[in-house]
N, C-alpha and C positions, 0 to 999 in steps of 0.2 A: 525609604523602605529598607528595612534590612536585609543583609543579606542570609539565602537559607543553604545551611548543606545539603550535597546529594552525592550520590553515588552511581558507578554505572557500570555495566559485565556487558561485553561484548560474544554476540552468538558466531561460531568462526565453523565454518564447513571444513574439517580437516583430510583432505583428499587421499593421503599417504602418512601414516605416523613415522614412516622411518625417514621421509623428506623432511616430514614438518610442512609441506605447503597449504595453504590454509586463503579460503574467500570467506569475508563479512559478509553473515547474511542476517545479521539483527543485531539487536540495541536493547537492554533493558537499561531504566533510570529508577533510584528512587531515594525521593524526599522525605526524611524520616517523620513523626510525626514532632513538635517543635512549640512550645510556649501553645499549647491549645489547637494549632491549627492539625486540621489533618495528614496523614500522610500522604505524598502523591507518587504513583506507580506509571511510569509512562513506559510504553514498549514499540517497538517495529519491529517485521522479518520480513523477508523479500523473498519472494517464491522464485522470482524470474530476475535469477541473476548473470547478466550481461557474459560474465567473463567465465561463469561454472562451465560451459558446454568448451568453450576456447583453450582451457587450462586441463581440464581433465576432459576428453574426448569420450569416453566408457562410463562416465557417469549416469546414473539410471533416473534421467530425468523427472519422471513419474513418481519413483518412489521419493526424492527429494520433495517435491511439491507437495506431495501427501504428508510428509512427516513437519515440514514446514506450517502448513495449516492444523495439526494435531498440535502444536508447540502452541499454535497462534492464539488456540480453544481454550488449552490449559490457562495460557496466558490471563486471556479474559478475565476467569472463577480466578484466579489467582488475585488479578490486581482487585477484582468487588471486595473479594474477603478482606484485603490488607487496608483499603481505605473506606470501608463501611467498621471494621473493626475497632482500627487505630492501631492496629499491630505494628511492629517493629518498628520502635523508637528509639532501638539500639543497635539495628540490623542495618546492613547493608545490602545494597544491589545482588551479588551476587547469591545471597542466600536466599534472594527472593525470584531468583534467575533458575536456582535449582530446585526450585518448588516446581517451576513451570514444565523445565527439564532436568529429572537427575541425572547426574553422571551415569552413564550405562554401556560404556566404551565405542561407544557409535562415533560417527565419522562428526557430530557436532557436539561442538565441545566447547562451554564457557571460560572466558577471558579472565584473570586477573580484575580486581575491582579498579577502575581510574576515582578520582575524587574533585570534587571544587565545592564552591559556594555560589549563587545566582540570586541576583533581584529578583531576575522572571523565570522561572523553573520550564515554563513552556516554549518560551525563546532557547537557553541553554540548550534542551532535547533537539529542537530542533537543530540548532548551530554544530551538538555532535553528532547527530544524524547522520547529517549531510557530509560531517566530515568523514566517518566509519563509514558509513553504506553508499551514498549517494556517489560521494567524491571518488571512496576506493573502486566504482564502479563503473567510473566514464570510460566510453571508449576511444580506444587511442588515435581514429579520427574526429573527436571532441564533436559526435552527435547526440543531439538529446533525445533521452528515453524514455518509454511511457511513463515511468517515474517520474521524469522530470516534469513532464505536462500536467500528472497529478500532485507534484509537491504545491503550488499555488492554490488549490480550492482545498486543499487538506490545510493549510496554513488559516486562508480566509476563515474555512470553518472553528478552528482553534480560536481564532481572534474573537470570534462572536460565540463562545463559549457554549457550544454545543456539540452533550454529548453523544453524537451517532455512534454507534457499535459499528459500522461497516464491517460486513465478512465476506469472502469470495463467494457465490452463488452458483448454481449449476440450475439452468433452466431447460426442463425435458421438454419436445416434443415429440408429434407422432413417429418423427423421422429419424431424430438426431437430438444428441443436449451440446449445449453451449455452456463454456462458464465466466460470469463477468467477476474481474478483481473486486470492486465495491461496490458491493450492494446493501440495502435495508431493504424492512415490509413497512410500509403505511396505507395499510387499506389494501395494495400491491406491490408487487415487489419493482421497486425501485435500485435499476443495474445501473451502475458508472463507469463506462471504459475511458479512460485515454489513451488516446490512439499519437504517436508520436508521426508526423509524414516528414521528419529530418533524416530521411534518407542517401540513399547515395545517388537513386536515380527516378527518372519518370515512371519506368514499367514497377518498383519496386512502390512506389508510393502510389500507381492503380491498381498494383495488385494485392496490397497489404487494404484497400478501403473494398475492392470483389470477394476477398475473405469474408469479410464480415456482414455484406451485403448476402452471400451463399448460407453462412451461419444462421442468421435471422429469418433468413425463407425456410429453414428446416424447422423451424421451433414455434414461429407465429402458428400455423396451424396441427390445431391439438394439444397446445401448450399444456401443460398440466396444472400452473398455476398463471393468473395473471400478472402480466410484469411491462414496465413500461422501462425502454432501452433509452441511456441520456449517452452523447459523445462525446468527450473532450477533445477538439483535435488542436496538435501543434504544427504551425507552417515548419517547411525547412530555413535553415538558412542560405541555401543558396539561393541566390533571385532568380534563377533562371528555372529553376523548379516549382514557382510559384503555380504558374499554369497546371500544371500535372494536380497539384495539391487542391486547386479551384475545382475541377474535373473530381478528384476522389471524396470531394465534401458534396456534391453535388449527386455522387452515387452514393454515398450514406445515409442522404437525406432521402433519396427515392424508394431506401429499404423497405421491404415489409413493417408492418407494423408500425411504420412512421415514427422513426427513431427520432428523438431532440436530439439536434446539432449543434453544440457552443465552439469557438472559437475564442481564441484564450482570450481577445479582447470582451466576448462577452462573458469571464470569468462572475464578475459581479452579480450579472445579471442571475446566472446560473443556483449562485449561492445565497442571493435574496429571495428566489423561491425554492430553496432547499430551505433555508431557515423558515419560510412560513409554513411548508408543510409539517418543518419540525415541533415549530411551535402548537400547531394546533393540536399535533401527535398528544405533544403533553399534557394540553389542556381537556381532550376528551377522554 
């Protein structure tokens, strides 16, 4: 297999222009179009970024999330148009980075274009990903974060070539909304949280699974659409927190509305009936 060029602008939250200090919170890639085949447009942003609140303390958390998911939408209509079109076969990432966001001197500001070649264009994204967002994002006691619990069924799904739009969702009820990172509609809406319990301690890891046990009691009744909640959870790595982690899978599963519980060992499991639901999606 040959190899294809690509190109890639990295999205950088600029805190202070007169420092210069700057956190990764996205990734655009793209594969020009090439000897007939089409173009490919791959993107990521990260709403919940680990080190933004640690770094800049007065950050307006809110309004970052909000403008991160407006970026995410644009993104979308951007990448349909560039590969249902065949556009830019002469362009680069970054031109297709400031389609999504123009320069408008706000505090996120696109990167310089980096460059290569790849066999697998969906291996490569993922391999910078992780280097730009993922990596420049651990925390300096090396625990892992809902990201990290979700990079494995986001990968599986890539492998089995299925394309889900996943958006972040906001489910109202009578009392309260909740909002899950990825979700779809098939019939209902279908929420996907991963939930990381690599915590530092036991009350941190039954209080972070009583969150979302409180969250789901406010929205199951009078929901305003239906929706079925699925959990990714990750053990810690200390062994000695395993207990506590037994205990908060065990109140997740007792939630309202009888939430699906996967543990990353049933990762598999998880993304064989996401792909059958998908598949039938298509076929009706």
């Amino acid at each position: 297999m040959s190899r294809r060029p690509y190109s890639y602008s990295v999205l950088r939250y600029v805190h202070d222009v007169v420092t210069g200090e700057f956190v990764n919170v996205g990734l655009v890639l793209l594969a020009p179009s090439l000897s007939g085949c089409a173009p490919i447009v791959r993107f990521e942003f990260k709403e919940r970024v680990q080190r933004l609140r640690s770094l800049f303390p007065d950050v307006d958390r809110l309004s970052f999330a909000d403008a991160i998911r407006a970026i995410s939408r644009s993104a979308r209509t951007v990448a349909k148009q560039i590969e249902s079109d065949g556009l830019f076969s002469e362009g680069d990432a970054r031109a297709v980075a400031i389609r999504m966001l123009p320069h408008d001197g706000s505090s996120l500001q696109w990167s310089e274009i980096g460059t290569g070649l790849a066999k697998d264009v969906e291996k490569e994204f993922q391999r910078i990903a992780d280097r730009m967002l993922s990596h420049y994002d651990k925390r300096s006691e090396a625990k892992r974060s809902d990201d990290d619990v979700w990079r494995p069924v986001r990968n599986a799904i890539l492998e089995r070539n299925m394309r889900i739009e996943f958006e972040s969702k906001v489910v109202r009820g009578e009392l309260d909304a909740i909002e899950f990172t990825h979700a779809w509609k098939n019939g209902k809406i279908h929420a996907y949280e991963p939930l990381s319990f690599d915590l530092a301690d036991a009350e941190n890891i039954k209080n972070k699974a009583r969150r979302w046990v409180g969250h789901l009691s406010t929205v199951v009744v009078g929901a305003h659409d239906e929706f079925q909640a699925h959990f990714i959870v990750g053990r810690p790595t200390d062994p000695r927190l395993l207990d506590s982690y037994v205990d908060a899978v065990k109140l997740l599963r007792s939630a309202a509305g009888e939430p699906e519980v996967y543990e990353e060992a049933q990762i598999p499991e998880l993304v064989d009936r996401l792909e059958d639901s998908y598949r039938r999606h298509l076929n009706a």
